[in-house]
Structures are given as C-alpha cells and as structure tokens.
C-alpha positions as CSV (number, residue, x, y, z in Angstrom):
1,X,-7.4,20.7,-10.0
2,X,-3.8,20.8,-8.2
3,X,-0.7,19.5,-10.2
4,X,1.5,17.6,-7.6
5,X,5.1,18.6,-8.1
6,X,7.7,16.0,-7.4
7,X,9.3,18.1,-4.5
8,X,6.4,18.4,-2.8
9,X,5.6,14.7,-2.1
10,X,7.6,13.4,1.1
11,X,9.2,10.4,1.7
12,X,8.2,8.8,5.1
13,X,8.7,4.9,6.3
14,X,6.0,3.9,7.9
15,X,7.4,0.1,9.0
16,X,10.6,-0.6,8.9
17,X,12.0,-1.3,5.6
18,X,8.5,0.5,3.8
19,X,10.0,3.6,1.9
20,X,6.4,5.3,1.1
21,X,5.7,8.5,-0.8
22,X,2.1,9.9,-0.9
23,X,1.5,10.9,-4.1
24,X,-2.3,11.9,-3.8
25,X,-3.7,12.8,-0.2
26,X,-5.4,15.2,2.2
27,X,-2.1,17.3,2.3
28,X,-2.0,17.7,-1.3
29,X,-5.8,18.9,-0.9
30,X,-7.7,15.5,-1.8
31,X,-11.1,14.7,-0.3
32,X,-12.2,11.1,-1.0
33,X,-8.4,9.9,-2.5
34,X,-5.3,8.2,-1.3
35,X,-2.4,7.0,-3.4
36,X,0.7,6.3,-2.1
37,X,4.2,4.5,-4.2
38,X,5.8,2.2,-1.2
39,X,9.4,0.2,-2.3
40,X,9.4,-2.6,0.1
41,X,13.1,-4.2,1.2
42,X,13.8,-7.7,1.3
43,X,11.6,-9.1,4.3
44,X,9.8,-6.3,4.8
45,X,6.2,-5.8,4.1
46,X,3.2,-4.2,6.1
47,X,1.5,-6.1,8.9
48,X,-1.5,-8.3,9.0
49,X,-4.5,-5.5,9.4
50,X,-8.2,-4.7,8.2
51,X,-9.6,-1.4,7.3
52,X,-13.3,-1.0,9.3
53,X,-15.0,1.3,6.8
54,X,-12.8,1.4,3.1
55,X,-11.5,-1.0,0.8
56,X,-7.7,-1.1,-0.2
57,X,-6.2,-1.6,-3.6
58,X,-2.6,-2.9,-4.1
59,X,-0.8,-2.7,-7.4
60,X,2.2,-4.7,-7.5
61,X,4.4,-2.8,-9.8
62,X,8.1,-4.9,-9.2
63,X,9.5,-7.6,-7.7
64,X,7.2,-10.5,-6.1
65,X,5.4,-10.5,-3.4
66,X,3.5,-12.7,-0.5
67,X,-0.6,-11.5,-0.6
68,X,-2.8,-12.5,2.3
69,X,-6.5,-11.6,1.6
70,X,-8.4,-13.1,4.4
71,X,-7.5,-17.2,5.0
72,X,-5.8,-16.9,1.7
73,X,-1.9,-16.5,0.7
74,X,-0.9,-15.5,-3.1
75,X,2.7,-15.5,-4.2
76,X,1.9,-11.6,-6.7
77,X,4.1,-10.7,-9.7
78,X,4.5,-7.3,-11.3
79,X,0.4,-6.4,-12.7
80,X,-1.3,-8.0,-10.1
81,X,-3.7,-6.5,-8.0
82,X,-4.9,-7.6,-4.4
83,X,-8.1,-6.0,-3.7
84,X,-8.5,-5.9,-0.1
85,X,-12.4,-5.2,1.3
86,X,-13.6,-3.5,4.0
87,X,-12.5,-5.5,7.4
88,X,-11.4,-7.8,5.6
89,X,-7.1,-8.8,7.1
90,X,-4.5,-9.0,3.9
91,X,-0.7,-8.0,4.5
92,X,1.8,-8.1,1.6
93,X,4.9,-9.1,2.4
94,X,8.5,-8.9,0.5
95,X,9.8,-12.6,-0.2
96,X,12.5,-11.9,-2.2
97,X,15.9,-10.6,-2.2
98,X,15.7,-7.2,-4.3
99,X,13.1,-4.5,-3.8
100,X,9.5,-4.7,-4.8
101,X,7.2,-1.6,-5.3
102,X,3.7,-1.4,-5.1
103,X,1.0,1.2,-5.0
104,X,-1.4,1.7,-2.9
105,X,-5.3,3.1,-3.7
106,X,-8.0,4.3,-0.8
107,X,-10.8,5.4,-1.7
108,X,-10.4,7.9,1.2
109,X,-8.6,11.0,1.9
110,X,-8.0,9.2,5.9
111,X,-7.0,6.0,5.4
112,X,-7.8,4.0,9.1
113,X,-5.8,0.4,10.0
114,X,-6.4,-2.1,13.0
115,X,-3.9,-4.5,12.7
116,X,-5.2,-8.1,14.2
C-alpha cells in the first residue's frame, strides 16, 4: 500500500480559476480510485457535464457553493455532499466572494467527462 508524500502530488488547473491537486490516482498507482482537493475562486466552478459510466462524489469542505444535480440547483455549505450518478449533468459552481474547496471522489482510476 503506497504512502503519498505531499511533494509528489501536483498542482494542475484544470478550468480557469480550479486549483486541483490529485491526491489518489492512476499516477500514484491506483486502480479503481480517484480523489482529487480542488480550491475554487470566486466565479469559478466546473462546467455543466455527465460522467457515461461512473458516479461522482463532491465534498464541500469551505466556502458555499451553487450544486446542479440534473434539473435541480442547491445553494451547498461546508459537509454537504452532492452525489452525482452516472449520466446524470451537475456542475458546482463558486457563488461567493472567498475561495471554496471541495473534494472530489470517482470510483475510478480514469475519470471520463462530456460536458452538455
């Protein structure tokens, strides 16, 4: 079982304004897992999108958040969790003015995203 050192896991931004850092992935040698700790700016959120074949769990850990889980819109706090199914479209989106942070959960080493 690998320990993940803190200088091993890389900083990327995947949308503008999405600071992510994989903490459990295929480049740390999972098979089946993907965790990632993403600080979100003011405004800035990932795009309306489904995932075809995995669901997609998303702790918000600070600041508050806009949710979309299908037709639905959620304003999320700090311990709430929007589970996202397979195909189904959700987004989370930044609506305040400080940075939020969530994590994100696939139960998947190859997380795949159509955004609609």
């Amino acid at each position: 079982m690998p320990y993940i050192p803190r200088d091993q896991i890389v900083e990327s931004e995947p949308f503008p304004g999405m600071h992510s850092m994989a903490l459990v992935g295929k480049e740390h040698g999972s098979v089946s897992l993907t965790v990632s700790n993403a600080g979100l700016d003011p405004g800035a959120g990932v795009p309306l999108h489904i995932h075809p074949n995995h669901e997609e769990a998303i702790l918000i850990v600070e600041g508050n958040v806009e949710g979309v889980l299908g037709d639905e819109v959620r304003a999320l706090v700090p311990g709430d969790v929007l589970l996202a199914p397979a195909g189904v479209k959700h987004s989370v989106i930044n609506k305040s003015n400080q940075r939020a942070r969530v994590i994100t959960i696939f139960p998947t080493s190859a997380p795949k995203r159509t955004f609609v």
